[in-house]
Backbone as a ProteinNet text record, in pm:
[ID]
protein_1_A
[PRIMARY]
XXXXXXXXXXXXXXXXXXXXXXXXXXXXXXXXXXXXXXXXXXXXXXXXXXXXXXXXXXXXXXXXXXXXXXXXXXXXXXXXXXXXXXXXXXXXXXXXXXXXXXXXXXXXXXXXXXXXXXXXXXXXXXXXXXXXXXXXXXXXXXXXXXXXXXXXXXXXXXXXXX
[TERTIARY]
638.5	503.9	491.1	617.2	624.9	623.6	534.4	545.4	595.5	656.1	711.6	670	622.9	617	699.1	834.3	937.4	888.1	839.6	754	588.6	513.4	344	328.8	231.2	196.1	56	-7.8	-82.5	-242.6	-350.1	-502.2	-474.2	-454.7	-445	-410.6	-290.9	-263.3	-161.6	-107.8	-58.1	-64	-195.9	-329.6	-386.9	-404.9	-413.6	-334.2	-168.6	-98.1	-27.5	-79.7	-42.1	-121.3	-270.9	-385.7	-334.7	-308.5	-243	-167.9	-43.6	41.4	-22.3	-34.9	-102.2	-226.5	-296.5	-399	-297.3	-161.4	-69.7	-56.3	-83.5	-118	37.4	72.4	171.8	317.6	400	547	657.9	731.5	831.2	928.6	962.7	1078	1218.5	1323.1	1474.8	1495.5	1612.7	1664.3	1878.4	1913.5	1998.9	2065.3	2150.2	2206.3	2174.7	2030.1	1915.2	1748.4	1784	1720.9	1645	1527.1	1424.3	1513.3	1514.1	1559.3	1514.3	1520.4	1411.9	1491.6	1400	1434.7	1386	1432	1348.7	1345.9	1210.6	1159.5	1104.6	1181.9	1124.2	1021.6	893.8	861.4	794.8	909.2	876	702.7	641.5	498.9	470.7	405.5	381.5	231.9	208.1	52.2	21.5	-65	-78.8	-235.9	-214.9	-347.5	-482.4	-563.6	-682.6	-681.3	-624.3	-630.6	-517.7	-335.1	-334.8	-383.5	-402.3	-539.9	-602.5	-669.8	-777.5	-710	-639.8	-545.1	-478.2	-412.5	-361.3	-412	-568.1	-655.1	-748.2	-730.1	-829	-770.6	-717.2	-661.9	-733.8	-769.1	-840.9	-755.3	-731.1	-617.2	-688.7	-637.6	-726	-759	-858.3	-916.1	-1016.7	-992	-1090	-1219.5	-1312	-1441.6	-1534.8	-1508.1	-1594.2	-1504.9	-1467	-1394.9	-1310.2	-1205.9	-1049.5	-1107.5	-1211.9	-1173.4	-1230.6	-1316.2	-1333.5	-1259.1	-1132.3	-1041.3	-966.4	-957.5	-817.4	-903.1	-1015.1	-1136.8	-1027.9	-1069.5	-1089.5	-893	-866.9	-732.7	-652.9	-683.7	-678.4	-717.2	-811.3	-918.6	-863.7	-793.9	-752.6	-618.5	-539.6	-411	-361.6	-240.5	-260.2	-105.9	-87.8	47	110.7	216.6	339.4	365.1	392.5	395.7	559	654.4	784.3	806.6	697.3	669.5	634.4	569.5	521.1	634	659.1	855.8	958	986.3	1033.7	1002.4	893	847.7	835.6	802.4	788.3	662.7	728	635.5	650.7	564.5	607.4	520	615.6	461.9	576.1	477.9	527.5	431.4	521.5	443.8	420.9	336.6	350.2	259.3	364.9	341.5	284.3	214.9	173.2	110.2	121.6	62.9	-89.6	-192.5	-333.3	-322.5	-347.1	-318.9	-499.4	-488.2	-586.3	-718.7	-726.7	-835.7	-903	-833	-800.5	-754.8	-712.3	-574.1	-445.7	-427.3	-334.1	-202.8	-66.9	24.8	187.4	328.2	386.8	378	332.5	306.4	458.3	473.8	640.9	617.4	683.4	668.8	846.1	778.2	924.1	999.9	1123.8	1195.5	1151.3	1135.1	1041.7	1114.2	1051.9	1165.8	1189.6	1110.4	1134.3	990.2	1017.5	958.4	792	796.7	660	567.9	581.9	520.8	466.8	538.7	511.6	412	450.5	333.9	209	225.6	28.5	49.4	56.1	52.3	-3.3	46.9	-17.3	-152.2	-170.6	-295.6	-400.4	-362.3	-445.6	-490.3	-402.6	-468.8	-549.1	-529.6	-590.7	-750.9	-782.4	-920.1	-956.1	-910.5	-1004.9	-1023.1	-1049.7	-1147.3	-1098.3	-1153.4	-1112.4	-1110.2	-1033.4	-973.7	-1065.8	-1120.6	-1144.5	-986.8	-933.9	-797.4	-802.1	-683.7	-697.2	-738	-785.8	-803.6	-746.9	-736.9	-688.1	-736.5	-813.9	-925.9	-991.3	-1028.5	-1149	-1157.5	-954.8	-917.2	-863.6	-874.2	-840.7	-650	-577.6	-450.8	-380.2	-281.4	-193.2	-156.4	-159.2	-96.5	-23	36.8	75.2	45.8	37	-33.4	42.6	52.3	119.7	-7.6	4.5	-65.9	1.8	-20.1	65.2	-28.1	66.8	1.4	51.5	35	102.6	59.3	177.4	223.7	223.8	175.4	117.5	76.2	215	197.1	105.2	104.1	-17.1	-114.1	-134.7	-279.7	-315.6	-232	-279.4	-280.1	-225.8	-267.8	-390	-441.8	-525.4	-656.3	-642.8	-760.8	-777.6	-667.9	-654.7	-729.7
-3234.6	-3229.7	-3131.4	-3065.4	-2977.7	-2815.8	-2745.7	-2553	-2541.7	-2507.6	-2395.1	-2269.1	-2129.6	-1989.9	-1959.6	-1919.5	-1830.1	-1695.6	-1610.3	-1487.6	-1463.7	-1476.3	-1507.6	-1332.4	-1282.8	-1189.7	-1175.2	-1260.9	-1307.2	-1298.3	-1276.6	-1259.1	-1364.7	-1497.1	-1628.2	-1628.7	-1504	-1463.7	-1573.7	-1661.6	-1764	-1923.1	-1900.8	-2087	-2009.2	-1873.9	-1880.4	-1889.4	-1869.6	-1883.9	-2032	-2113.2	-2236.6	-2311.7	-2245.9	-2303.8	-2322.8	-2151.4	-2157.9	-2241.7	-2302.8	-2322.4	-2494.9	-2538.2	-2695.1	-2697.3	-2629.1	-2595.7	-2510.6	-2544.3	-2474.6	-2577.6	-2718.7	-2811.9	-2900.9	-3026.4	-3127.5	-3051.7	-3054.7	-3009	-3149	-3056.6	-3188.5	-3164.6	-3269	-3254.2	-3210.7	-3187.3	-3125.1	-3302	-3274.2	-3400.9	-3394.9	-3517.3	-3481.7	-3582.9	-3597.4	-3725.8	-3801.9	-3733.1	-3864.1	-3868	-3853.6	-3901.7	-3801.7	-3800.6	-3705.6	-3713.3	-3558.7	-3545.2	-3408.5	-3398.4	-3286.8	-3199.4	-3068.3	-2945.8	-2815	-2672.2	-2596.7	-2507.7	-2472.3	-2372.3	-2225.6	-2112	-1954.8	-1908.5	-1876.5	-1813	-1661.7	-1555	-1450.1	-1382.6	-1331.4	-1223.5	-1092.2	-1048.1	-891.3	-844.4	-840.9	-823.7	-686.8	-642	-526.4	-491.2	-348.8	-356.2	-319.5	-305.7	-285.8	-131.7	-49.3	76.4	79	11.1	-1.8	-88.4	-204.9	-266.3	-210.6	-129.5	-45.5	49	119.8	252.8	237.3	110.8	52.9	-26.7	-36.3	-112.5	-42	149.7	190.5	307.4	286.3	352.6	340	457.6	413.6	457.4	431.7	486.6	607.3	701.2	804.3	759.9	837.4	753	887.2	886	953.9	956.5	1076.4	1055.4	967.8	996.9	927.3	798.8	730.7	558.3	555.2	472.6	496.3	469	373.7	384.6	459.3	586.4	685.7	784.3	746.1	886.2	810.9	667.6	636.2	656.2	649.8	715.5	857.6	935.2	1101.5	1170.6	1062.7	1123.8	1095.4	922.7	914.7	1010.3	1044.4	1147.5	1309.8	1338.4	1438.3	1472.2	1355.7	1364.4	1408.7	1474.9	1509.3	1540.2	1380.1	1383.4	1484.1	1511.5	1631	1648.5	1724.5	1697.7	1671.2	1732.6	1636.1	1521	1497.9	1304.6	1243	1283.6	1274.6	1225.4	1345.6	1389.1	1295.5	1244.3	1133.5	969.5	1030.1	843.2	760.7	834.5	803	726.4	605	502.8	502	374.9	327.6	345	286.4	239.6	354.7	461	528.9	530.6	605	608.5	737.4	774.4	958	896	996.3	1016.8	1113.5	1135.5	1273.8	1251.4	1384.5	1363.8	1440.1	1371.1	1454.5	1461.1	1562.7	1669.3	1618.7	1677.4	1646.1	1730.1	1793.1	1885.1	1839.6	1743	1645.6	1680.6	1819.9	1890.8	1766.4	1809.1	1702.6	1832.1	1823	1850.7	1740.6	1809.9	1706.2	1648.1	1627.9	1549.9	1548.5	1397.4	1363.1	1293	1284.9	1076.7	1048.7	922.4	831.2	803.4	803.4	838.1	895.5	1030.5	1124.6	1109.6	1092.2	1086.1	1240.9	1313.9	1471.6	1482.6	1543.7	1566.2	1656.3	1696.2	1786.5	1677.6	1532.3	1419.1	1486.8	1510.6	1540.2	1636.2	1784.9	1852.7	1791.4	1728.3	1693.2	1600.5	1496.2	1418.2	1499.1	1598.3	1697	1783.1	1817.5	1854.6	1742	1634.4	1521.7	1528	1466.5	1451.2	1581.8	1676.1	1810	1785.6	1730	1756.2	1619.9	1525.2	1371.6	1345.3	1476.7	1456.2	1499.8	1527.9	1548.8	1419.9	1416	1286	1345.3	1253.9	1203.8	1172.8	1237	1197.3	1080.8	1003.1	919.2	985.9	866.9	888.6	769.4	838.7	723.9	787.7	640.6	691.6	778.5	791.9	918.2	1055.3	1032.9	1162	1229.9	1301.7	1318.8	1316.7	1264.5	1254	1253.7	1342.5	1359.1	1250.7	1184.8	1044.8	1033.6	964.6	912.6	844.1	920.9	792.5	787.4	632.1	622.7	536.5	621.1	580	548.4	434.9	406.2	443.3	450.9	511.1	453	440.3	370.2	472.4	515.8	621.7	473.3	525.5	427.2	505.3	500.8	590	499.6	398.5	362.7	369.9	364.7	377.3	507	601.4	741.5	779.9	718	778.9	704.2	626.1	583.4	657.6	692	806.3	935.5	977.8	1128.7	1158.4
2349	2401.9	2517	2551.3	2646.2	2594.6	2699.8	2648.4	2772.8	2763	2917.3	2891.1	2965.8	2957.6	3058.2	2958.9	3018.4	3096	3044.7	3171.1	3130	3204.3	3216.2	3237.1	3149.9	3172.6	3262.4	3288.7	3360.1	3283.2	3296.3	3234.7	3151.1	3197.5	3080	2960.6	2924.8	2798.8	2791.3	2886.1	2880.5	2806.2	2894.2	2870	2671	2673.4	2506.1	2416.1	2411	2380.4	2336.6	2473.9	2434.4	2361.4	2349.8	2281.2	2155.5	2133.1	1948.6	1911.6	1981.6	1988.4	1946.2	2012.3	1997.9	1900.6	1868.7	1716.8	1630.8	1576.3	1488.1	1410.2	1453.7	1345	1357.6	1330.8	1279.5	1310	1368.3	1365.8	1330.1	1265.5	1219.9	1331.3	1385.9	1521.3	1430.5	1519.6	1509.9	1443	1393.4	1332.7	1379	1410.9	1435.1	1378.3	1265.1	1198.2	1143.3	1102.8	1040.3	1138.2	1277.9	1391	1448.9	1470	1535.7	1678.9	1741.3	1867.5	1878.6	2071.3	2142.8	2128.3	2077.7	2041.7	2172.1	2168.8	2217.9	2101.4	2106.5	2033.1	2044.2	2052.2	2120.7	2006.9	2097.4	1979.6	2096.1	2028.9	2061.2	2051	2138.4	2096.6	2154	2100.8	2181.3	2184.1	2290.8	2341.6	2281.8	2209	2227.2	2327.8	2379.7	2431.5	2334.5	2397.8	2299.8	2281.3	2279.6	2238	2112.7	2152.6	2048.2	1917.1	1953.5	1877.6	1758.7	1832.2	1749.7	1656.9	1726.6	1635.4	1484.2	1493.6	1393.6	1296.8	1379.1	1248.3	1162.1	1210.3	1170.7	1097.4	997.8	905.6	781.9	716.5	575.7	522.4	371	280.2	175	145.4	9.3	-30.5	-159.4	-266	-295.2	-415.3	-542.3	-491.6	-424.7	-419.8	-533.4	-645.2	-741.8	-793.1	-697.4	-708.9	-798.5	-775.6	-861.2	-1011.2	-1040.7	-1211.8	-1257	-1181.2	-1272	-1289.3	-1138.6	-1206.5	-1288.9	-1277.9	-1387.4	-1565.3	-1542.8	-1712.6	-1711.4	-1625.7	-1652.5	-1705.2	-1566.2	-1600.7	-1712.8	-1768.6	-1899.5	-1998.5	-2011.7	-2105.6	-2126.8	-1984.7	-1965.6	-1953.9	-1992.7	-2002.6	-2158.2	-2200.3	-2337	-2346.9	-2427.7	-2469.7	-2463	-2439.6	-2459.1	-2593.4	-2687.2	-2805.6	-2846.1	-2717.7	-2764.5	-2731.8	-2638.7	-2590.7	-2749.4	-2808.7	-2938.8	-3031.4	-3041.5	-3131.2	-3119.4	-2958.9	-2957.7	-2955.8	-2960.6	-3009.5	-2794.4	-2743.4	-2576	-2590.3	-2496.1	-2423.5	-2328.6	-2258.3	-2114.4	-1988.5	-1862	-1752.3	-1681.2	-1566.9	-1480.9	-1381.2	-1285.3	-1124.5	-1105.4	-1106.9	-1009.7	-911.3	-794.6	-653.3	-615.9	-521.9	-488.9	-350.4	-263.8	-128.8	-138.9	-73.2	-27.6	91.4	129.2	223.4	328.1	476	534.5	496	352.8	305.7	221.4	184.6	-3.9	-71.7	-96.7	-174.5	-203.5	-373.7	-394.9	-373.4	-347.4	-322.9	-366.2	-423	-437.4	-491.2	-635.2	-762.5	-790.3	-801.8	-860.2	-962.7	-1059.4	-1142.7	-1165	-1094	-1079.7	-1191.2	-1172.4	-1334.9	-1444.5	-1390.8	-1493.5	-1631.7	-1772.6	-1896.2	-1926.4	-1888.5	-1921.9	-2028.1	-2119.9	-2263.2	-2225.3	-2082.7	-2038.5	-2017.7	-1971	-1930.5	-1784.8	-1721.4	-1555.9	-1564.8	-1628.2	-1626.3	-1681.6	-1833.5	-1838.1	-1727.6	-1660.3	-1560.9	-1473.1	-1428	-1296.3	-1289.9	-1508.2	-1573.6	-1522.1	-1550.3	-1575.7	-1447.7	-1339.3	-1196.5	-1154.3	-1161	-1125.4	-1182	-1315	-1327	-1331	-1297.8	-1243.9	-1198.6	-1093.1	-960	-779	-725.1	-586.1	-508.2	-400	-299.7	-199.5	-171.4	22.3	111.2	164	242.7	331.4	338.5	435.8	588.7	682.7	820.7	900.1	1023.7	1111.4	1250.8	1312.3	1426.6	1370.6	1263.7	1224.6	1208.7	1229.1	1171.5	1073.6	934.5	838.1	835.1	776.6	751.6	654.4	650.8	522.1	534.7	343.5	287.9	198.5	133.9	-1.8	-103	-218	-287.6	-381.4	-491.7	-610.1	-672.7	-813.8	-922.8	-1033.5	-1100.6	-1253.2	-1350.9	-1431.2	-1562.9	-1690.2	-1815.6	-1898.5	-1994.8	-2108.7	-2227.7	-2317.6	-2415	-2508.8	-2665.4	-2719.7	-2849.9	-2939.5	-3009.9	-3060.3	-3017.7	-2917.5	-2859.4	-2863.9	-2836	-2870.2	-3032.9	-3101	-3205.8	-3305.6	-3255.2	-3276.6	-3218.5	-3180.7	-3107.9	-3136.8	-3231.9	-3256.7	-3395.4
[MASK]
++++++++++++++++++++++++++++++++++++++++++++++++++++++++++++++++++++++++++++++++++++++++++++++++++++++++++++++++++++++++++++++++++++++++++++++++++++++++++++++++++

């Protein structure tokens, strides 16, 4: 039933701390052999101030001016099998990565465990015409980001469409 504050930073960041602390709801005591017995409990925190506060909450992430499912429409639409992706009978779920740059320029198009077969290049076709990015910001300032998009190779499904 006891809080002690080992060091008080003072502005009652103290008296709120213990508020939380007692509205944290029911604690099951230490047990020692069967038997509830008095415990101490640290619970480390870190104040931040209100500048960092703010900084870290105000990050937007990229994103496709015309909203992700119309680039995941376009880039679908505009992606175009490899034809030795074809040849070998290629499926499967992949990731390409790529950075937008603080202009919205995409840059750095990777895909994660690329299988080869000229997948990466249409992959890089595809993203190129499904649209331009808005870049992330932080505090309201444009920022180079990262993004990963999945994609799924789906030979029936493509040939059903051809």
């Amino acid at each position: 039933d006891s809080i002690d504050i080992v060091r008080d930073l003072g502005d009652k960041i103290s008296l709120r701390l213990i508020d939380i602390l007692k509205r944290s709801g029911d604690w099951e005591p230490a047990k020692k052999n069967g038997s509830p017995v008095a415990s101490w409990v640290r619970f480390p925190y870190k104040v931040l101030s209100l500048r960092e506060s703010a900084s870290s909450s105000l990050l937007v992430k990229a994103e496709p001016i015309e909203g992700m499912s119309t680039f995941i429409e376009k880039f679908y639409k505009n992606f175009q099998y490899p034809p030795e992706a074809l040849k070998a009978g290629l499926s499967g779920d992949y990731e390409l990565n790529f950075i937008v740059k603080e202009d919205g320029k995409i840059t750095g198009v990777k895909l994660k465990d690329d299988p080869g077969y000229g997948v990466l290049t249409s992959a890089q076709r595809a993203l190129n015409r499904a649209g331009t990015w808005k870049p992330a910001t932080q505090n309201g300032e444009a920022v180079k980001s990262s993004v990963v998009v999945p994609f799924k190779l789906n030979l029936k499904e493509f040939r059903t469409h051809i």
